[in-house]
N, C-alpha and C positions, 0 to 999 in steps of 0.2 A: 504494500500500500504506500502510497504517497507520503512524505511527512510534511511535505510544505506546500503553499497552496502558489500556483504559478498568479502572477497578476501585471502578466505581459501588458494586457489592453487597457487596463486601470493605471498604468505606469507610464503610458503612452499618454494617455488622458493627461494624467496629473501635470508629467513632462513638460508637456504642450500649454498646461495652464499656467504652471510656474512662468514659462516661459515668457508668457503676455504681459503676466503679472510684472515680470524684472522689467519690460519695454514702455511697460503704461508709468512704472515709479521713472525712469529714466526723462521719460516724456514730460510729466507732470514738474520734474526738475529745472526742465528747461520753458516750462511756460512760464510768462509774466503773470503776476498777480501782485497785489495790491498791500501793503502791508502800511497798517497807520502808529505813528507815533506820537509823541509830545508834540516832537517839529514839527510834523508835517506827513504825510503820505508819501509812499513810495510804492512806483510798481513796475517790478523787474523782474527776471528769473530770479531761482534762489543761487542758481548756477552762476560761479563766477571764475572756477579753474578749469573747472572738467574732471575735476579731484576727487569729490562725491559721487558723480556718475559713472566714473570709472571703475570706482573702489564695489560696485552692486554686483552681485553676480549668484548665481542659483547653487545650491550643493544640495544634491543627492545623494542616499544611501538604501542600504534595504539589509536586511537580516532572511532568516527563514520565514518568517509568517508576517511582514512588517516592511513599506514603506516611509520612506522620510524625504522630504526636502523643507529645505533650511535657505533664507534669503539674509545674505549677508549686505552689510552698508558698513562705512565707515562710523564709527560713534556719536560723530558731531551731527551728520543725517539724525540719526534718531533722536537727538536732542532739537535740530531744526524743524522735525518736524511735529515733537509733542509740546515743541516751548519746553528751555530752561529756568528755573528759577533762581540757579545760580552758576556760575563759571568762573572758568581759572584761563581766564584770555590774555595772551599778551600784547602789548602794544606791538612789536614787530606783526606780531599776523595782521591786525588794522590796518595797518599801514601798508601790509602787501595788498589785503584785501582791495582798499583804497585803489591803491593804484591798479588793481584789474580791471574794478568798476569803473575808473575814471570819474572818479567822486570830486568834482568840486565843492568843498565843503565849505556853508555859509551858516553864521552865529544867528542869534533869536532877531534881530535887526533886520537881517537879509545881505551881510556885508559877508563877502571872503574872509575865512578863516585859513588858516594854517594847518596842515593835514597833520603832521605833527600832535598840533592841538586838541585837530578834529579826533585823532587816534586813542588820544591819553583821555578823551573824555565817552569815546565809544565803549572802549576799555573798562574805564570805571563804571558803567551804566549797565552791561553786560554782566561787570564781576558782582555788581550789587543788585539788578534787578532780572538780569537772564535775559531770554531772546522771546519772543514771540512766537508762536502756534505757528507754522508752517499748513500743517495738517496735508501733505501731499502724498503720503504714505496712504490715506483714505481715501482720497481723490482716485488714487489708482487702481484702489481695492474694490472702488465705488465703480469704476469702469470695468473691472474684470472681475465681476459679480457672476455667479453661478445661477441663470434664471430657472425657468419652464425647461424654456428648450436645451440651453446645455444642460441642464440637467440628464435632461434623456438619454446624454451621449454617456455621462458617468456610468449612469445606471445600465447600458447598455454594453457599454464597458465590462465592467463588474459582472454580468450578465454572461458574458461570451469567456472570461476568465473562470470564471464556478463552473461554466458548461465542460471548458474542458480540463479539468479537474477531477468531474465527478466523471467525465470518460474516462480520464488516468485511473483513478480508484477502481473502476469494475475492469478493465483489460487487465490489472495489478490482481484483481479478487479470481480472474479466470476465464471472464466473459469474452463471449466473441460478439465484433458488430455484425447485423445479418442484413442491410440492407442499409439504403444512404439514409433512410429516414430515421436513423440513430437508433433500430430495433437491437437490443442485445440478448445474446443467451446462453447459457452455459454449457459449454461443450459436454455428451456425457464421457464418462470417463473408464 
């Protein structure tokens, strides 16, 4: 008999869904949206190296009776996207930051600031009040939702995996198939 159960088309399924999943968060990193603060509003990507989206990527694994996959990101992702409420920022990354965005940074007046400046107080606002809700990780979860219809592919999936399975188990128990319509029967012996 069998001791583990194949889940070739359920794997294939899943595969294929991880996969949309890791395309829609990449996606969702590079769309603008709208972020408001004390200053003022902004609305950019959250993407500003390639760094975070680079760092995403799917790992798979499986055991005898058991699938896994596992979505990896860099740390600061998952902080950008549930909002921190606190950090250990330092002014150099600001200031690289800074200069990827091409921030020209201007004080409560409206006047040019000193990036410099701009750094050591993004810095301290970051280390003392954290970052704001991204939420792009749902955005993407929200678009690679498991409806109605894919549903049926799971389930059909899963379906065509148990089918041959329980074929493994009776050819393993002695049976023979007697026709294509999956009749089986026990040889006598």
């Amino acid at each position: 008999m069998a001791s583990n159960i194949r889940n070739r088309n359920t794997r294939t399924y899943l595969s294929n869904y991880m996969e949309r999943l890791e395309e829609n968060i990449k996606s969702e990193i590079l769309r603008p949206r709208t972020r408001k603060y004390a200053s003022g509003s902004i609305t950019s990507p959250i993407e500003t190296t390639g760094n975070l989206r680079n760092s995403i990527y799917v790992y798979e694994s499986d055991d005898s009776d058991s699938i896994r996959f596992e979505l990896y990101m860099e740390e600061y992702g998952e902080q950008l996207n549930s909002g921190s409420f606190s950090g250990n920022v330092h002014v150099d990354d600001i200031l690289n930051w800074a200069k990827d965005k091409k921030i020209s940074p201007k004080n409560a007046k409206g006047r040019f600031m000193k990036v410099k400046k701009f750094a050591h107080a993004v810095t301290k606002s970051i280390n003392n009040y954290g970052v704001q809700k991204a939420g792009f990780i749902e955005e993407a979860l929200k678009r690679s939702k498991i409806d109605a219809r894919t549903g049926r592919f799971i389930t059909n999936a899963f379906k065509a995996d148990l089918e041959e399975q329980i074929e493994d188990m009776l050819y393993d128990a002695g049976y023979k198939q007697s026709s294509a319509t999956a009749e089986f029967y026990l040889p006598k012996q």
